[in-house]
N, C-alpha and C positions, 0 to 999 in steps of 0.2 A: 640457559637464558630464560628468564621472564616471560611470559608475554607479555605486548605493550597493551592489550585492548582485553576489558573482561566483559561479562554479557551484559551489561547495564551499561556500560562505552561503547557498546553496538550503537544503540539507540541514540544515544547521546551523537556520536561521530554520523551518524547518517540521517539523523533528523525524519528517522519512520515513524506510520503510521499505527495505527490500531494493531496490525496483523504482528508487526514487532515487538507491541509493549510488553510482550512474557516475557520479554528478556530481561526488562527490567526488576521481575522478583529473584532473578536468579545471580544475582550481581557477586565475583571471583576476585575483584580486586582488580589492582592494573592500574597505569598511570591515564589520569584523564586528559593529559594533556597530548593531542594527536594531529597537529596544525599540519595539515600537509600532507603529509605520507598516504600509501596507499594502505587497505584494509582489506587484508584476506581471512573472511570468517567460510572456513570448509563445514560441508554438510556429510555426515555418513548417511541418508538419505537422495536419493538425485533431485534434480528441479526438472523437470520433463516439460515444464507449458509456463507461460507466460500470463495465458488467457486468462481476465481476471473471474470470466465469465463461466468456463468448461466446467460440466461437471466431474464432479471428483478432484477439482481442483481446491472449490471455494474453502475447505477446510485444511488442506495438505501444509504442513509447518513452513518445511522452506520455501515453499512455491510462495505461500502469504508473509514472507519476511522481503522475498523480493519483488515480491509486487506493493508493499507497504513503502519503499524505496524509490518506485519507479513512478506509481499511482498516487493520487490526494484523493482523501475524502470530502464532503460536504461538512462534516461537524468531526471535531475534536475533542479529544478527553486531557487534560492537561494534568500534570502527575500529582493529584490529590483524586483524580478520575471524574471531575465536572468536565460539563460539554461546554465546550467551548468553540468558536467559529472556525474551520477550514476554510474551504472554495467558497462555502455563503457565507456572508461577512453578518447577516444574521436571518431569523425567523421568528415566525408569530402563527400562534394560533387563533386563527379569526373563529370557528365556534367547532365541533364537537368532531366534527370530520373534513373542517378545513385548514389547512395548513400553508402560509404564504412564505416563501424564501427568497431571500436575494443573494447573488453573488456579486463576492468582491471584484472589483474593477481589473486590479494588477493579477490576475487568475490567468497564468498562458499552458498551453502545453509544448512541451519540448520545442515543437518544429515552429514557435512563436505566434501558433493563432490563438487567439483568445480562448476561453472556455464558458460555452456560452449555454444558456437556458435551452435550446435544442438538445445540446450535446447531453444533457442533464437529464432529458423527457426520454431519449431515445435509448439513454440506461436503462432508465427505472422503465419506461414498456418493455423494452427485452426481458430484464427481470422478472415482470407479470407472467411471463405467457409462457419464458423456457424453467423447465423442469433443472433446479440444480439444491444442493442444500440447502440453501440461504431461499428457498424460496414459500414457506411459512411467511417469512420476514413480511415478502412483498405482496402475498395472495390478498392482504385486505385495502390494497389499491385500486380504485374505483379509474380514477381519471388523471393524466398529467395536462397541464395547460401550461405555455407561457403568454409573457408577455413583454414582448421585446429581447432584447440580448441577455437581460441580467436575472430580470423576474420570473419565477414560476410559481403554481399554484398545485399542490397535492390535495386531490381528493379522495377519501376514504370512505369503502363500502359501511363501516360503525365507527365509535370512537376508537381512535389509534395514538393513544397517550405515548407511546416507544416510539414512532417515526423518527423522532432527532437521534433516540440513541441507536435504531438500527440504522441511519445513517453512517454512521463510525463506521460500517463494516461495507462499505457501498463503494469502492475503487468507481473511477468516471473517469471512464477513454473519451475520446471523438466521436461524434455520431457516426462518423462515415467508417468507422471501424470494429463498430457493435454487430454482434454476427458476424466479421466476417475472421475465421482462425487463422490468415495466410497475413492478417495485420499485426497479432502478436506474435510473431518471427521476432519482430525485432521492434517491440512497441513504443510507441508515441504516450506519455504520461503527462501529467500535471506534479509530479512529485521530485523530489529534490537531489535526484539521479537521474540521468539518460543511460540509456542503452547500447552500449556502445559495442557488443557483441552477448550472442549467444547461441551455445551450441549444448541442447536437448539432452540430459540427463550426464553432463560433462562440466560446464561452467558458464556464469554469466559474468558479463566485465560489463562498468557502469562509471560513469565520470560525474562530477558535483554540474547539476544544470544554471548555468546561470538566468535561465526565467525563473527560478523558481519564487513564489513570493514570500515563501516563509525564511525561517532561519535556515541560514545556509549549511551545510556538512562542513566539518571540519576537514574532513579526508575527500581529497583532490579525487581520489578514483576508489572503487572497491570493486575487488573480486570474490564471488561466490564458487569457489569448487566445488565437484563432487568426489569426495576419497571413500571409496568403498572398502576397503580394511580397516578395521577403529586402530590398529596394531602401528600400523603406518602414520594415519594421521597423528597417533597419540604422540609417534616421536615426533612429527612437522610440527607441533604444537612447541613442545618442549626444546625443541633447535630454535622456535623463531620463525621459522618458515611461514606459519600462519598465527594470527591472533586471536582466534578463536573456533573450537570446536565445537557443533552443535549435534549431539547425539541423534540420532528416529530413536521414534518409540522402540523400538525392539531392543537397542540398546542400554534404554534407562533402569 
């Protein structure tokens, strides 16, 4: 049997983020048409953490394909790879180390609260101050400011010409969930899957969110396993069992 889903119909069927779009140079073929059904893309790799935050996380393939699914960014790359609007519906550079952004209005996260410029500030100071890889990114962040629900304001210790595109790579939980690891259990996202179980280096099950405000997933639910024999999963591949296999590095 076929598979029905190649690695470019990942992306496409679950409407990921940044952390997904390698899937896209790798594209196997498969029919694009996937209305409905669920999506089981297994990992020979485990997913161990949720947290968009932990380090040793912020780089790990599978961990950032399922938090690309779960999570929204601030800014988009759209498949020519221009940035384009996420959760802030736009930005402006006011002069050399300012930066102002708004966020679009219909932004909720899962459990239907808004996603609001706190929730935004209390990333990016986490960011600041915890030691993780992606933290280069943030060391040239002076100050977060908002104002009001939608508005914020980035300040920059010099000029920071990359802000919008390390944005892309910026997952934004809840304020009340930053710091704390007993929250990504079973996390609350802005992104166009919920969480609807997981269990630590075994599998995550996720269902299409209806807050979400972007394009919706084609596939109703998708599960993430973990198959640690390549031998095994190669036949689940080839039976139909799963739609797609994602190698770890050790096995490319």
């Amino acid at each position: 049997m076929e598979p029905r889903f190649g690695r470019r119909t990942f992306l496409l069927v679950s409407g990921a983020g940044l952390a997904s779009a390698y899937l896209t140079s790798c594209t196997v073929g498969g029919s694009e048409d996937t209305g409905g059904q669920e999506l089981r893309a297994a990992f020979l790799q485990p997913i161990t953490t949720l947290d968009p935050y932990r380090m040793g996380s912020t780089v790990d393939e599978p961990s950032l394909m399922a938090r690309g699914l779960i999570f929204d960014t601030l800014v988009h790359r759209d498949d020519n790879g221009k940035l384009v609007p996420g959760l802030a519906m736009s930005w402006k550079r006011v002069d050399d180390t300012t930066w102002e952004f708004e966020l679009r209005p219909d932004a909720k996260f899962h459990d239907g609260s808004p996603v609001t410029a706190a929730d935004v500030k209390a990333v990016l100071d986490y960011m600041v101050k915890t030691p993780t890889e992606q933290t280069p990114l943030w060391e040239p962040i002076d100050e977060v400011t908002t104002s009001g629900k939608r508005k914020f304001t980035v300040k920059t210790k010099q000029p920071m010409g990359t802000l919008p595109v390390n944005l892309t790579l910026l997952f934004i939980a809840s304020a009340k969930a930053v710091g704390k690891t007993d929250s990504f259990r079973k996390p609350v996202g802005s992104g166009p899957y919920r969480v609807t179980a997981f269990t630590p280096s075994s599998s995550v099950r996720m269902k299409r969110s209806p807050e979400f405000w972007g394009r919706k997933g084609k596939s109703t639910s998708i599960e993430l396993p973990y198959m640690k024999e390549p031998a095994a999963a190669i036949t689940s591949l080839t039976n139909g069992e799963i739609e797609l296999l994602w190698p770890s590095r050790r096995t490319r």
